[in-house]
PyMOL Python script that loads the backbone (N, CA, C, O; Angstrom):
from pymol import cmd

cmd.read_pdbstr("""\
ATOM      1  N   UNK A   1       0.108  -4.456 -71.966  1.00  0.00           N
ATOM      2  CA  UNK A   1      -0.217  -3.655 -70.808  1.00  0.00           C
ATOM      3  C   UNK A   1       0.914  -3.707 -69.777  1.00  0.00           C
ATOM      4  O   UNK A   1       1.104  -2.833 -68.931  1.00  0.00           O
ATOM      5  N   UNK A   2       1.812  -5.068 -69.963  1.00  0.00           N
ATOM      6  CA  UNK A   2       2.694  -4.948 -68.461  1.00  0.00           C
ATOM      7  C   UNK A   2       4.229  -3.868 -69.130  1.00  0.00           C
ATOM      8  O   UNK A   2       5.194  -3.609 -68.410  1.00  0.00           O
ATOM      9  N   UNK A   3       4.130  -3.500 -70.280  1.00  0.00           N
ATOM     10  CA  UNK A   3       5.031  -2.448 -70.371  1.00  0.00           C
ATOM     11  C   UNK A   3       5.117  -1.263 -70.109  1.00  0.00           C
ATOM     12  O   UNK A   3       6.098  -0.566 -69.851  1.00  0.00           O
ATOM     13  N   UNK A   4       3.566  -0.934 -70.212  1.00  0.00           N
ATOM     14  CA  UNK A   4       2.833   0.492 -69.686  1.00  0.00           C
ATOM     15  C   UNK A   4       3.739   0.587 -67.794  1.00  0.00           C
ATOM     16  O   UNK A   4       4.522   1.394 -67.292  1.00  0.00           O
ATOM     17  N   UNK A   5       3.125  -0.598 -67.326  1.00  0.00           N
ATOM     18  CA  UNK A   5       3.118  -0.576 -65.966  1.00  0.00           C
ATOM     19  C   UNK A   5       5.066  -0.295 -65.583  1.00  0.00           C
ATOM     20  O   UNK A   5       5.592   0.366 -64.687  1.00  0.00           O
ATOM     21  N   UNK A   6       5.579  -0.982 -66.513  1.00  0.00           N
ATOM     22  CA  UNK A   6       6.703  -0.861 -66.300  1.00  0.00           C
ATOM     23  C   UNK A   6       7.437   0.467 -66.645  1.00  0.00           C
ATOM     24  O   UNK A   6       8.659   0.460 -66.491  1.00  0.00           O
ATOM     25  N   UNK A   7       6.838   1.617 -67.098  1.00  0.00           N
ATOM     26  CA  UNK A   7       7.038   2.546 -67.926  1.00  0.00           C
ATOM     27  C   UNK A   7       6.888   3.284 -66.512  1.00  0.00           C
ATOM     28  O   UNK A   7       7.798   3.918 -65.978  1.00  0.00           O
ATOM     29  N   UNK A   8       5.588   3.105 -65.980  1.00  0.00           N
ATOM     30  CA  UNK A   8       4.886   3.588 -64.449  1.00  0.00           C
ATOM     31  C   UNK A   8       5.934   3.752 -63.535  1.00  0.00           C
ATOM     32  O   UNK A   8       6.360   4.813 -63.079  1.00  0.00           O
ATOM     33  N   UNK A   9       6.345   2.516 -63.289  1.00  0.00           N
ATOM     34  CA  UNK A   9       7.404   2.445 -61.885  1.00  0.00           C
ATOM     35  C   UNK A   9       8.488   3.294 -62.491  1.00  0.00           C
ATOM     36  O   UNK A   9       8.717   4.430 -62.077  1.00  0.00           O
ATOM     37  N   UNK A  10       9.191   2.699 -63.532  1.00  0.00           N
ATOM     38  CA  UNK A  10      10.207   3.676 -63.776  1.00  0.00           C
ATOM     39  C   UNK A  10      10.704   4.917 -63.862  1.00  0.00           C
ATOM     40  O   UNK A  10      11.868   5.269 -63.669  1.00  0.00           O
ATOM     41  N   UNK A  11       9.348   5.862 -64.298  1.00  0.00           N
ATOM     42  CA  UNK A  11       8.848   7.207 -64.042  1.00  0.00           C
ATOM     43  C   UNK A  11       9.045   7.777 -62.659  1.00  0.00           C
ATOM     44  O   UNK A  11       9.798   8.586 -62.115  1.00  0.00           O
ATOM     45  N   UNK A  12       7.950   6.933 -62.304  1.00  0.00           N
ATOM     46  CA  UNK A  12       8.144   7.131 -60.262  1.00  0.00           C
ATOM     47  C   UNK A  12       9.645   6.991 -59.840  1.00  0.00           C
ATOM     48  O   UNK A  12      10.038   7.954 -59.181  1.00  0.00           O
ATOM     49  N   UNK A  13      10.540   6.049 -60.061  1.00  0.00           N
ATOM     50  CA  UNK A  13      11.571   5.671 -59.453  1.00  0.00           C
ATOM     51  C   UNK A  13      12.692   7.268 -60.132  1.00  0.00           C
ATOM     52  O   UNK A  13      13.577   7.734 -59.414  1.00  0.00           O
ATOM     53  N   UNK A  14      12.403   7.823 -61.481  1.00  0.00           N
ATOM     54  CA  UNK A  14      13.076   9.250 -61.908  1.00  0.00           C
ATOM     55  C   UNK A  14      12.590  10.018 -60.900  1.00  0.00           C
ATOM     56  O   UNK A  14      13.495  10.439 -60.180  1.00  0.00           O
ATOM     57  N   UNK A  15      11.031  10.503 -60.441  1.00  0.00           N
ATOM     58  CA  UNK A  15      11.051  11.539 -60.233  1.00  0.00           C
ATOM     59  C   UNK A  15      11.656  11.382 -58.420  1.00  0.00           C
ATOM     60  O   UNK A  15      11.865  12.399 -57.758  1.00  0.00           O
ATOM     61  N   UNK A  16      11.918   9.614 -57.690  1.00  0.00           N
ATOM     62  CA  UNK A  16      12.733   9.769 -56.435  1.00  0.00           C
ATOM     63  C   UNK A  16      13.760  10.097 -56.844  1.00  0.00           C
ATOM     64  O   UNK A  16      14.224  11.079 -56.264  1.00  0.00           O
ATOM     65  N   UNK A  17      14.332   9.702 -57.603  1.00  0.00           N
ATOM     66  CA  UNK A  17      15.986  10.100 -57.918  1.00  0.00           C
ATOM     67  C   UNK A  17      16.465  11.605 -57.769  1.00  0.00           C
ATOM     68  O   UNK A  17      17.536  11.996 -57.305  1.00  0.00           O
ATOM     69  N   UNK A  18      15.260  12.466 -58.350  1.00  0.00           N
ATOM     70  CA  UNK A  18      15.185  14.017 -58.454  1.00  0.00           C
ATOM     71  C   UNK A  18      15.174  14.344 -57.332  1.00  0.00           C
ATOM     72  O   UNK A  18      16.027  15.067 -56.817  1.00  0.00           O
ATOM     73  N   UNK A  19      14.059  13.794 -56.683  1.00  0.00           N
ATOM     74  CA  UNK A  19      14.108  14.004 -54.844  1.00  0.00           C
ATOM     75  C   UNK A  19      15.403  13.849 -54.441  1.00  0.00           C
ATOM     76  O   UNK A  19      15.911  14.810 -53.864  1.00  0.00           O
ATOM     77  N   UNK A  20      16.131  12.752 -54.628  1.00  0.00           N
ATOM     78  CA  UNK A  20      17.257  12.368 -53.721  1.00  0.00           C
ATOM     79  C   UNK A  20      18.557  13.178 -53.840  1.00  0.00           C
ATOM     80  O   UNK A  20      19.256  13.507 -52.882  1.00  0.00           O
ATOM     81  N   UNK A  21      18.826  13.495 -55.291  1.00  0.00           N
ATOM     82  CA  UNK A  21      19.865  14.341 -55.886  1.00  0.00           C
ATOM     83  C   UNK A  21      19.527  15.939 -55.314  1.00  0.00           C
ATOM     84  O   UNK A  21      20.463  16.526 -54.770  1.00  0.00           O
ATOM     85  N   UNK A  22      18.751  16.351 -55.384  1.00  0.00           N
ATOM     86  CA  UNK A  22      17.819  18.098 -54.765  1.00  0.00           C
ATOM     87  C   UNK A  22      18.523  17.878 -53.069  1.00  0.00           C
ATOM     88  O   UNK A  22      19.482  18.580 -52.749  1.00  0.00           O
ATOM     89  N   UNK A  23      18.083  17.104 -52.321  1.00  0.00           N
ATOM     90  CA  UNK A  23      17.741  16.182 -50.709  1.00  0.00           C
ATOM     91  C   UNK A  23      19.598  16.667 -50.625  1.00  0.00           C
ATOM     92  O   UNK A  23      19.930  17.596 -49.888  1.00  0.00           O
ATOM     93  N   UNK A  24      20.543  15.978 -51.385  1.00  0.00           N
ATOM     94  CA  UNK A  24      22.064  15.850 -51.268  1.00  0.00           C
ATOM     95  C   UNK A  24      22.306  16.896 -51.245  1.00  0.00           C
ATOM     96  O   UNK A  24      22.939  17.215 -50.238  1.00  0.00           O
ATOM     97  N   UNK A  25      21.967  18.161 -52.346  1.00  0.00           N
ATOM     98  CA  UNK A  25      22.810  19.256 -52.948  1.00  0.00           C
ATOM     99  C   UNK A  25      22.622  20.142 -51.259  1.00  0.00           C
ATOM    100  O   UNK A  25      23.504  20.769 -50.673  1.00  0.00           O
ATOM    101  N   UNK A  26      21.573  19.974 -50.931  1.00  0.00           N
ATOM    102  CA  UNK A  26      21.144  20.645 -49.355  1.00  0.00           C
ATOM    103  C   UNK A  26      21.473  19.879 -48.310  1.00  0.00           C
ATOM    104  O   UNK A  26      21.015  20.144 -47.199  1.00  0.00           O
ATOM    105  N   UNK A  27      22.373  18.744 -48.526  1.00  0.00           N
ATOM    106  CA  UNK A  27      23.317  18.222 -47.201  1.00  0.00           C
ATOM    107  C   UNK A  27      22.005  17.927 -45.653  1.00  0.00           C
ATOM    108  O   UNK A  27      22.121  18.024 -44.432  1.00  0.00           O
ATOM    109  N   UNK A  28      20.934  17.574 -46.525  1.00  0.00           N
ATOM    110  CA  UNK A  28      20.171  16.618 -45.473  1.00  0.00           C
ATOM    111  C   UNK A  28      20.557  15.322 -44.860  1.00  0.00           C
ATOM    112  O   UNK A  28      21.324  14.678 -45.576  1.00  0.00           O
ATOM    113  N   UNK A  29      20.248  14.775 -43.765  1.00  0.00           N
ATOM    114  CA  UNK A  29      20.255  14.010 -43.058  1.00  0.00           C
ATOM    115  C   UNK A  29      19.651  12.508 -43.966  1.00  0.00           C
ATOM    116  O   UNK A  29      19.366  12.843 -45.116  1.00  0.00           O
ATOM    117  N   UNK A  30      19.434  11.179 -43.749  1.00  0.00           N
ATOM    118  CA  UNK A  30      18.898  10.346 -44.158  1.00  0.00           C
ATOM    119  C   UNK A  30      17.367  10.570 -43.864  1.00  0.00           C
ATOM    120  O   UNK A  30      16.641  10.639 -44.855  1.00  0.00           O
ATOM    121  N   UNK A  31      17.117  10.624 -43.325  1.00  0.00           N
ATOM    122  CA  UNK A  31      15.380  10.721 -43.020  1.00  0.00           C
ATOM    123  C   UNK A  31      14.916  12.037 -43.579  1.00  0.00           C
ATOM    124  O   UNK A  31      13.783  11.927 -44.047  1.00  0.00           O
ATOM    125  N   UNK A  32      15.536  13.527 -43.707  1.00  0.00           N
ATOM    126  CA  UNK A  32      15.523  14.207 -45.103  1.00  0.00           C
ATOM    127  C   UNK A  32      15.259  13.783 -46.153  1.00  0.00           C
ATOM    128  O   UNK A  32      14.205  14.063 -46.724  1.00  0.00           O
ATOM    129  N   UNK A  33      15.988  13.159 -46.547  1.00  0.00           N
ATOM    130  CA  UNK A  33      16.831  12.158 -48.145  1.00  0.00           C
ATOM    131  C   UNK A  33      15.224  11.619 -48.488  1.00  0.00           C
ATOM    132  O   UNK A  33      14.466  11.974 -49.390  1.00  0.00           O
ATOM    133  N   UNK A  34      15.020  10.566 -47.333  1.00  0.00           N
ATOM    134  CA  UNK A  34      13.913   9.783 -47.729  1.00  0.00           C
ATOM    135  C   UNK A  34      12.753  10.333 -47.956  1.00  0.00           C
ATOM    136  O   UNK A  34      12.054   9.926 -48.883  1.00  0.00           O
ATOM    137  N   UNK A  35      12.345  11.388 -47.114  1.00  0.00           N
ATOM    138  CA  UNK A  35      10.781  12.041 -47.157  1.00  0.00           C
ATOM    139  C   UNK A  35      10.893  12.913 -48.428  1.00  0.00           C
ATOM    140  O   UNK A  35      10.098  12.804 -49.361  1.00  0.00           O
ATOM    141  N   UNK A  36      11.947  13.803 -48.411  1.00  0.00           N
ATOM    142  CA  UNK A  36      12.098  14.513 -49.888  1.00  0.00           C
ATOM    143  C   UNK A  36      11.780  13.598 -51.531  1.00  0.00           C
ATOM    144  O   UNK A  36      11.220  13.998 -52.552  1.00  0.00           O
ATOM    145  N   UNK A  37      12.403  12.282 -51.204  1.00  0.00           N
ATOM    146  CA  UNK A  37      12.530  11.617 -52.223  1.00  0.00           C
ATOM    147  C   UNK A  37      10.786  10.796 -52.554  1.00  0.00           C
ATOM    148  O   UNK A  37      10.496  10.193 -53.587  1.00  0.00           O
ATOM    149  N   UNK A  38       9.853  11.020 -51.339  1.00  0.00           N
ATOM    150  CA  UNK A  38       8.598  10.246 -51.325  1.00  0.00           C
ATOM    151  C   UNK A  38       8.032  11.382 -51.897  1.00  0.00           C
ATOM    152  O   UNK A  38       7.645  11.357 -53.065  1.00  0.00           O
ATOM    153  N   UNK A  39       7.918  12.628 -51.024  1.00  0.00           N
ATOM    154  CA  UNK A  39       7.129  13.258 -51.646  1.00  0.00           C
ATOM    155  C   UNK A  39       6.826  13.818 -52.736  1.00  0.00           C
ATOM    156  O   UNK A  39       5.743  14.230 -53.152  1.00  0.00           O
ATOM    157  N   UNK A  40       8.820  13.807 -53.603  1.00  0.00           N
ATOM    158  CA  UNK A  40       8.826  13.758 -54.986  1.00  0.00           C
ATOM    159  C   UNK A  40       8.193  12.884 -55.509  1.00  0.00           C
ATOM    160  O   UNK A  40       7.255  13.259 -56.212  1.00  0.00           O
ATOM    161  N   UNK A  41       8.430  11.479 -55.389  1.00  0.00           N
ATOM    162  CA  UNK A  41       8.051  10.543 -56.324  1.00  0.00           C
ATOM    163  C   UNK A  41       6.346  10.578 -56.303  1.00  0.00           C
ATOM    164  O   UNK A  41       5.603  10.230 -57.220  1.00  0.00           O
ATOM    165  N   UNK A  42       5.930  11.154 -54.846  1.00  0.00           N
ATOM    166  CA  UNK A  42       4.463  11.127 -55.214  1.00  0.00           C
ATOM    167  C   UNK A  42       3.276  12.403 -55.834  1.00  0.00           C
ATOM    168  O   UNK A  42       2.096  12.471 -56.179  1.00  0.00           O
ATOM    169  N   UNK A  43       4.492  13.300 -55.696  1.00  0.00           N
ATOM    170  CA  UNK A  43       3.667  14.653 -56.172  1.00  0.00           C
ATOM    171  C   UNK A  43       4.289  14.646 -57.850  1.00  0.00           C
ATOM    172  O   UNK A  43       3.899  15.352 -58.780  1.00  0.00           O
ATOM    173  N   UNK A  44       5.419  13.557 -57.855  1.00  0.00           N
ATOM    174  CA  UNK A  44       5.194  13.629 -59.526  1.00  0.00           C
ATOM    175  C   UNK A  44       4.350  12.615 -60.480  1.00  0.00           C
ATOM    176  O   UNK A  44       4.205  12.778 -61.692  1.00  0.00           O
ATOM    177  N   UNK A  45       3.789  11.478 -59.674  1.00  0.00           N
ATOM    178  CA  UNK A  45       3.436  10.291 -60.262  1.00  0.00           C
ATOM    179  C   UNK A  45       1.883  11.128 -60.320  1.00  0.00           C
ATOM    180  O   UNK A  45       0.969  10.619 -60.968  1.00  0.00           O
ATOM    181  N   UNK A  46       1.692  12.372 -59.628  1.00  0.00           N
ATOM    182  CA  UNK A  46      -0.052  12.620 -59.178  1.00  0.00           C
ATOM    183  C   UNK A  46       0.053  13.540 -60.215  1.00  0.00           C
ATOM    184  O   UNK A  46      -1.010  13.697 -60.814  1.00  0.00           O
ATOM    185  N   UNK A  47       0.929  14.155 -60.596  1.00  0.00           N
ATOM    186  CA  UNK A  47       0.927  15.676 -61.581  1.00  0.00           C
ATOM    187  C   UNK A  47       1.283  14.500 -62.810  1.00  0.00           C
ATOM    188  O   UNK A  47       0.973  15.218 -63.760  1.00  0.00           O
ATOM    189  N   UNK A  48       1.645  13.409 -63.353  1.00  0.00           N
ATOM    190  CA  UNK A  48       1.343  13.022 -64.128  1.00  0.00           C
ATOM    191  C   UNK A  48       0.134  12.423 -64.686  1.00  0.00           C
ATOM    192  O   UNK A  48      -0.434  12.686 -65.746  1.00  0.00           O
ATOM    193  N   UNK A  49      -0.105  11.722 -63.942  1.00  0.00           N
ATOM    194  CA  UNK A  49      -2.290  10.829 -63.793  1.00  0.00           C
ATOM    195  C   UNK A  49      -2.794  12.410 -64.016  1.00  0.00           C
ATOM    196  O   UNK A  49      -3.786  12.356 -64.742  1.00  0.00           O
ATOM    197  N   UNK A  50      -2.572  13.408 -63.764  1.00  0.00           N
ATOM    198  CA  UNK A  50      -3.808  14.235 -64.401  1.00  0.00           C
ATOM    199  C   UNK A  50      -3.256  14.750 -65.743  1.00  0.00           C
ATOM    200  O   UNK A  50      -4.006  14.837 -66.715  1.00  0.00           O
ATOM    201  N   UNK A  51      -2.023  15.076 -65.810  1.00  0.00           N
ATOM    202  CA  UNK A  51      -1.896  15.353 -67.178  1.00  0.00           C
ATOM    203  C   UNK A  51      -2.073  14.712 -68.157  1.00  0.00           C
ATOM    204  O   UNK A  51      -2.013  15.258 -69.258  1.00  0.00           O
ATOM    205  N   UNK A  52      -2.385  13.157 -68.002  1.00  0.00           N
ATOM    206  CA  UNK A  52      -2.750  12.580 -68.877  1.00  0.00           C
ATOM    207  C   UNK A  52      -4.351  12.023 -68.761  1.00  0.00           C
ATOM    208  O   UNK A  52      -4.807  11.147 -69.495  1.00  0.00           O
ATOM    209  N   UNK A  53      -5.027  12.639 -67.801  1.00  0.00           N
ATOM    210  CA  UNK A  53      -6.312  12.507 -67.390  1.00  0.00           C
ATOM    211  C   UNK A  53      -6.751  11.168 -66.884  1.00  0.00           C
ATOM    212  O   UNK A  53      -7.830  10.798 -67.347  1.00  0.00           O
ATOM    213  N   UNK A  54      -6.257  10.485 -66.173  1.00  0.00           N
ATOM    214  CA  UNK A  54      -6.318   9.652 -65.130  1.00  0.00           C
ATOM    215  C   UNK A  54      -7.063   9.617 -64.348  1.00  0.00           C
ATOM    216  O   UNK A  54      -6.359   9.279 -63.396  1.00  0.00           O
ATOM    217  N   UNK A  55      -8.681   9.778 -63.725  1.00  0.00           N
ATOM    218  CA  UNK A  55      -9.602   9.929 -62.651  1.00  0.00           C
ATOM    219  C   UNK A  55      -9.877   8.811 -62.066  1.00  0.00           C
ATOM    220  O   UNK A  55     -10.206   8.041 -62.968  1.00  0.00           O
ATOM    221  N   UNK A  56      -9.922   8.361 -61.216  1.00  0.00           N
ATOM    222  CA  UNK A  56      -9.516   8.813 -59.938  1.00  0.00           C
ATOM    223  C   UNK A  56      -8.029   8.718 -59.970  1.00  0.00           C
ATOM    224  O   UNK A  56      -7.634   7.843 -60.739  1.00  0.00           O
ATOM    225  N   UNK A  57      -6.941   9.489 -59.241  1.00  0.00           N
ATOM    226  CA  UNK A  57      -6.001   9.154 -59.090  1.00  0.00           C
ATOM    227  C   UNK A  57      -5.682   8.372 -58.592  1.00  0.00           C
ATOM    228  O   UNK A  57      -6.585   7.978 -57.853  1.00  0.00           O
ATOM    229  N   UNK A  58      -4.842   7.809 -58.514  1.00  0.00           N
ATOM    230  CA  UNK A  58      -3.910   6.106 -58.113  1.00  0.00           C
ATOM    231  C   UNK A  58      -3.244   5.012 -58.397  1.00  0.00           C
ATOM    232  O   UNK A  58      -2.912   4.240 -57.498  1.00  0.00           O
TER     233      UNK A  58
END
""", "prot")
cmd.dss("prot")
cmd.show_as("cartoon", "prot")
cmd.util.cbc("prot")
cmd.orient("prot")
C-alpha cells in the first residue's frame, strides 16, 4: 500500500510541475507561479479520484 501512496504524491507533484512550467511560459510573478501550480496540482489529483472512482474525494 505505501507504493500506491507514493505513486499519489508523485502524480500530484507532475500535475504542479505542469502548473509551474504553463505559470513561466506567461511570465507570472511568484505568487502567480504558486497559485497556478496549487490549483493545478489540485484540480488534477480531483479529476483523477473520480476517474478512478474514488468517493468521497480526498
Amino acid at each position: 500500500m505505501e507504493s500506491i501512496r507514493i505513486i499519489d504524491i508523485v502524480g500530484t507533484a507532475a500535475f504542479s510541475i505542469a502548473g509551474v512550467s504553463a505559470a513561466m511560459e506567461k511570465k507570472l510573478d511568484i505568487f502567480g507561479i504558486f497559485i497556478i501550480a496549487f490549483v493545478t496540482a489540485l484540480g488534477g489529483g480531483t479529476l483523477r479520484d473520480i476517474l478512478v472512482g474514488k468517493v468521497p474525494i480526498g
